[in-house]
N, C-alpha and C positions, 0 to 999 in steps of 0.2 A: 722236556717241558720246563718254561720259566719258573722259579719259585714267588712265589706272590709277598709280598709284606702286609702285615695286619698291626692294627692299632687295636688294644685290647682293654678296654675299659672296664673297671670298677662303674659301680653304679649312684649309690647311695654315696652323696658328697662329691660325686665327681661327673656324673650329670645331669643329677635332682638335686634338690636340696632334701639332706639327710633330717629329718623329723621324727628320728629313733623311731626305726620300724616301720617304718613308710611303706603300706599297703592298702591304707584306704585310696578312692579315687581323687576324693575332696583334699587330701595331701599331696599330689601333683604338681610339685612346680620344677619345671627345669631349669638348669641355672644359666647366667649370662653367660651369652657367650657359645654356647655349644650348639647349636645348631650354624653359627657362621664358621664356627673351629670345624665340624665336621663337614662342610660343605668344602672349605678347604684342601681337604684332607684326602675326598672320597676319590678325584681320579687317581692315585696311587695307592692306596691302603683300600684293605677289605679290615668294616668291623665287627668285632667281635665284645657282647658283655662276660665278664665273669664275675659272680659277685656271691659272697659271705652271707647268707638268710637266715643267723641264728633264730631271728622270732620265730622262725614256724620249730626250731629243733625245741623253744624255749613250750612253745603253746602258743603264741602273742596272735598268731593268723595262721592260716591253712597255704599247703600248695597251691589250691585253688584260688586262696584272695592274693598269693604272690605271682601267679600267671595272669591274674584279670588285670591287676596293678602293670605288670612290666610288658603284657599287650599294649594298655593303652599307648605304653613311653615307645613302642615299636613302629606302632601306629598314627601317632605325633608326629615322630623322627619321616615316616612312610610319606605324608602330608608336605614335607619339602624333599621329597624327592631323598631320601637319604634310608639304607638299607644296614639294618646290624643281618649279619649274616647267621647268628647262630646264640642263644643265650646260653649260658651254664649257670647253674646255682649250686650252691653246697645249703641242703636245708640244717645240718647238724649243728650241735655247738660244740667249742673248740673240744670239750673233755670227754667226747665222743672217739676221740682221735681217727677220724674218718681217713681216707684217703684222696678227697676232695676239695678239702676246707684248704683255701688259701694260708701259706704261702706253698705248698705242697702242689705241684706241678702238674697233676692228674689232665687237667681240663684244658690246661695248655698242650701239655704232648698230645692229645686228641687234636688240638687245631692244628697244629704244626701235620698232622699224619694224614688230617681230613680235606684238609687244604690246604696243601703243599706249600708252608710257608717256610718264609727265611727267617727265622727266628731271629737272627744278629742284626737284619735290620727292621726290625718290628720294634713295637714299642709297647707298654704296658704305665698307663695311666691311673692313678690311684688317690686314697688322702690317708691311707695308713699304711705303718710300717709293712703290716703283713702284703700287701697290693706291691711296694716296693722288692721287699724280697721274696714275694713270687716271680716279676719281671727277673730277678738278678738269678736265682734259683732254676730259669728257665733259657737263661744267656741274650735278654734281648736288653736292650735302653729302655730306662724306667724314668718317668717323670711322677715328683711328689706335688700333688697341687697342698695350698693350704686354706682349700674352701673345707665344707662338712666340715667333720672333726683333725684336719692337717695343720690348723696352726696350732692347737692344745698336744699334734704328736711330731711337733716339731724335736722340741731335745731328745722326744724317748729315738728318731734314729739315731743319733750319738749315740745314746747311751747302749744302743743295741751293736752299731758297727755297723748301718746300714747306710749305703751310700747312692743317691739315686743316681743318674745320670742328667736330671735339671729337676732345681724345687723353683715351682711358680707359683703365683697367689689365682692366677684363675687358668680356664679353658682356653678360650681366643691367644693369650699369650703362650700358655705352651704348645700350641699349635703352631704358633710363626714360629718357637723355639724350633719346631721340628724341621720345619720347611726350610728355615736355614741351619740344621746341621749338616754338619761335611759327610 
């Protein structure tokens, strides 16, 4: 059987606009770009979100208002024809030391196992370092956008030794980045 390729998406900052903690509905806004970047994208890749929910680890909102919230963005996405195959969340905060909190690989090896993907040509989009060295952590190409919080974590990859495979300033351009890589 062919192995598939998946595009793996961060959520907050990388196809909403990050509003510290975005779970209300009335905070909703998707960013430029991503719905023509994913329309792109969809006859070769299957997507997938994977995304860091410290506010419910913190108190800030419940599982509940983080499933009603990331339905609608499902259901949005469902509206042009565009299909995330599968959400994961890590509800903990980092000092939990879970075994699913990005950059820690959990929730990928399940995609990779559950739908037989190729991990080396899949991709892992993000705007923080930890989104970057999950993708690197897990052997796929990682792109760093510098929407949400990625232009303020621009130096910390230097200073950490994280190296993406392409930093863009939005979606629709790291999309044709992919389309045209070899």
């Amino acid at each position: 059987m062919n192995k598939k390729k998946a595009i793996i998406l961060d959520r907050d900052g990388t196809l909403i606009e990050d509003k510290n903690y975005a779970y209300k509905l009335e905070d909703f806004e998707l960013l430029d770009g991503v719905i023509d970047g994913l329309k792109l994208l969809q006859n070769d890749f299957l997507f997938f979100i994977v995304t860091n929910q410290s506010g419910i680890g913190r108190g800030f909102y419940s599982i509940k208002d983080f499933q009603k919230f990331n339905n609608h963005l499902i259901n949005v996405l469902k509206t042009q024809n565009i299909e995330i195959v599968k959400t994961y969340f890590c509800p903990h905060v980092k000092e939990d030391e879970c075994k699913c909190r990005k950059p820690k690989t959990k929730f990928i090896d399940e995609i990779i196992k559950e739908f037989n993907i190729d991990i080396k040509k899949s991709w892992m989009i993000g705007d923080h370092p930890s989104d970057i060295q999950f993708g690197i952590n897990a052997g796929c190409r990682t792109i760093f956008l510098t929407t949400g919080h990625g232009f303020e974590h621009l130096d910390d990859l230097k200073s950490l030794g994280i190296e993406p495979t392409i930093i863009q300033e939005n979606f629709l351009k790291a999309v044709k980045d992919i389309l045209e890589f070899p």
